[in-house]
Structure formats: C-alpha cells, structure tokens
N, C-alpha and C positions, 0 to 999 in steps of 0.2 A: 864687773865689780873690780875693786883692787886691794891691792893688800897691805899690810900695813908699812911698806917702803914706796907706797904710791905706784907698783907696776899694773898693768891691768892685767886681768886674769878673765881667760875666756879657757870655760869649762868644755869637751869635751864628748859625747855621748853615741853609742851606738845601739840603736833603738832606747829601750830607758836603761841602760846600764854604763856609770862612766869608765873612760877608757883612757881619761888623760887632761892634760889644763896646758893651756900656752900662757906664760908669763911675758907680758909685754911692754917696754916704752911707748912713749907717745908718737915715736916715730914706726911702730910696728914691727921694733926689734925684740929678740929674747931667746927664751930658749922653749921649747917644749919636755912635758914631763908623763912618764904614763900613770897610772892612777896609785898605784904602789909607790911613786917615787924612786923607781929600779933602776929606767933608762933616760936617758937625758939626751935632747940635739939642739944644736941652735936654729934658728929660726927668722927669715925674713918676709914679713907677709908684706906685698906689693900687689896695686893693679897689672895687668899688660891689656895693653888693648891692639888687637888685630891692624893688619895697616890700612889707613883707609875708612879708620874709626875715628868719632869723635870721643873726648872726656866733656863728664857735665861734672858740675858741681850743686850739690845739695843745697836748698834753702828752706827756712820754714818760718813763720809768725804762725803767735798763736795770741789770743785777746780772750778776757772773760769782763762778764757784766750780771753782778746780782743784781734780782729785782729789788727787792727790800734789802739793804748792809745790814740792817737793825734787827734781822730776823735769823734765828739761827739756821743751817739747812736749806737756805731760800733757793727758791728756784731760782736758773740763771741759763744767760745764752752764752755759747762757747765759739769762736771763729777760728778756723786755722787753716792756713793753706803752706802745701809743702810745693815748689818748684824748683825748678832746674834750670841752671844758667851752662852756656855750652862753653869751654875753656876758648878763652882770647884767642891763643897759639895753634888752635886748631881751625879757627875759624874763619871766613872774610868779615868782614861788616853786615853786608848782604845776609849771610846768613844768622848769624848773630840779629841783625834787625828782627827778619824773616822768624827766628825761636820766638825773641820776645814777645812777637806781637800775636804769637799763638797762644803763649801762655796766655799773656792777658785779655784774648776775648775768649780761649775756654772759660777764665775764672768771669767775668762778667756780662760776657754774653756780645754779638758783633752787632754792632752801633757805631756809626762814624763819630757821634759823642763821647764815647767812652776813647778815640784814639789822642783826645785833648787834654779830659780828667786820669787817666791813666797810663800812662805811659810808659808803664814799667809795675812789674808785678807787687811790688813796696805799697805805690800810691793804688793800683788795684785792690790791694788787700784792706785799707785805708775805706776804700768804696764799701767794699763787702761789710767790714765791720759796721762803719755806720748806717749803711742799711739794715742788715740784720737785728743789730741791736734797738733801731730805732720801732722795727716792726716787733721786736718783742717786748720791749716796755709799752707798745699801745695796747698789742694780744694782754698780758698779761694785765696791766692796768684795767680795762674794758671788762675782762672775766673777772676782777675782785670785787669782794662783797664788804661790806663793812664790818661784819663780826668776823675779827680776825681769824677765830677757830678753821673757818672754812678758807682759809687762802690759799688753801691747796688747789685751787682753780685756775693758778699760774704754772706753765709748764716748762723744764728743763727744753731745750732748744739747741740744737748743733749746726753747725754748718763746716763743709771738710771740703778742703780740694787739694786735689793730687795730680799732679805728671809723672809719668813713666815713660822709660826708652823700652820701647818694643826690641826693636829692630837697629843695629847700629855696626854696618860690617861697608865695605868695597864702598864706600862715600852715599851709601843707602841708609837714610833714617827715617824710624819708624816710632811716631811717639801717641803714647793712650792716655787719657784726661779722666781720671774719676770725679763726680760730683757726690756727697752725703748729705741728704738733709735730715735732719730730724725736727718735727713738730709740735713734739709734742702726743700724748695719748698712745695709742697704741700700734701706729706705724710710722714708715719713715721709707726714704725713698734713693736710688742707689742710680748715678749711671752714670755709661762708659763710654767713652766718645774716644776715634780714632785721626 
C-alpha cells in the first residue's frame, strides 16, 4: 500500500503480531519504523546476486473474454502467463536465445510450427489467448439453452503459466514451468515441469 505522500509502505509481522512497517520510494529507499513508532533506521532494500549468477526480470499479460457482455456476472475465460526474460548484461545471445525458446515451448507446447508463429513469449501468449478463448466461446456456446434462466451451463474457464528459477548460483541454472487449467465444473489441473 502507500500512504498518503505516495511512499510505499510494507507492513511487517512476526507470526500474526505487527512489529513494524518500511516506508519506501520507488527506488526501495526509506526508512524503517517499529510498530510503536519509538525506533527509526534508514533503510536500503537491494537484490545481490552470488557471482556466477544470472538476473531475470519479470513479465506478465493477462486477457479476459465474457461470454455474454450483456449479462451481468457472465461467465468468462481468463489467460495469463507470468515469464522471465534473463538480463542482456548477464547473458550471451546463445543463452538468451536458448531461455527464450524454453519459455515458449513450455507455454505452447514443442512443435517446429510453433518456432515460426512464436517466437517470443508476447506472440506465444497472443497463441494461447486465441486458442483458449476461441475453445471457450464454442464450450460455452454448444452448452446454452435458449431460456436464458438456465445459462448457467457456461463455465468460468482459466488458463495460467508460470516460470520460476529453481536453481541460479556458479553459472548453473535451474528453471520450473507451472501449467493451470481450469475447465470449468468441479476440477481443474496443475503441472510442473522442470
């Protein structure tokens, strides 16, 4: 959260009892405070990363699609995938190449097709939505009845992908790909790929 001079404020807690709040700039500078407001220190929060480590840097899109706009509460499919680009300065080309093209066949799956229509996990994500969404306007379409009462036969729908650095020390990396589907009804389906 922040406070009303725009700094950010990250609360504090040791088990459920608070113990203090960092006030912070955008640059992760500030001071620290304990819960009483008694003691005060300044404060620099910084990565360090081991030598022989790489930095990534976060990405994410995210897309939604109602079935009906004209319906309050409608059911809808949701897309989103979070990935990880490895920083320029730490990297060759080579490996740089070598991340991206991991990412984008975890998110769509390894087909020499997909190294043409995707080439990068932007235009991946671009794939996934319009698959997904196109496969749940026909589910959902296919299951509607005409007396609108019962439209409830269209189902909320997700789709999620994620990378994570396992492993990132002495020029060793180690990265994990989760997939989330949901389908609707009463399961949904989780997996981990290394």
């Amino acid at each position: 959260m922040t406070d009303s001079s725009g700094m950010i404020v990250l609360l504090e807690y040791s088990g459920d009892n608070p113990t203090g709040k960092f006030y912070l700039d955008k640059s992760f500078r500030g001071f620290w405070s304990d819960s009483n407001d008694e003691k005060m220190t300044n404060v620099n929060l910084r990565e360090t990363y081991p030598s022989g480590s790489y930095r990534f840097e976060g990405n994410a899109l995210s897309a939604i699609l109602p079935w009906k706009v004209e319906m309050a509460d409608s059911p809808a499919a949701s897309v989103d995938a979070f990935w990880l680009d490895i920083n320029k300065d730490d990297a060759s080309e080579n490996i740089q190449s070598e991340i991206n093209r991991r990412m984008v066949r975890f998110a769509v799956g390894d087909s020499a097709y997909f190294d043409n229509c995707c080439a990068d996990m932007p235009k991946a994500f671009q794939y996934l939505r319009n698959k997904e969404f196109g496969a749940f306007m026909q589910m959902s379409d296919s299951n509607a009845v005409e007396d609108s009462t019962l439209q409830g036969y269209a189902y909320n729908t997700s789709l999620e992908v994620e990378s994570q650095v396992l492993y990132n020390d002495r020029h060793l990396l180690g990265l994990g790909y989760y997939t989330y589907y949901y389908s609707g009804g009463a399961m949904a389906c989780t997996i981990f790929d290394t």
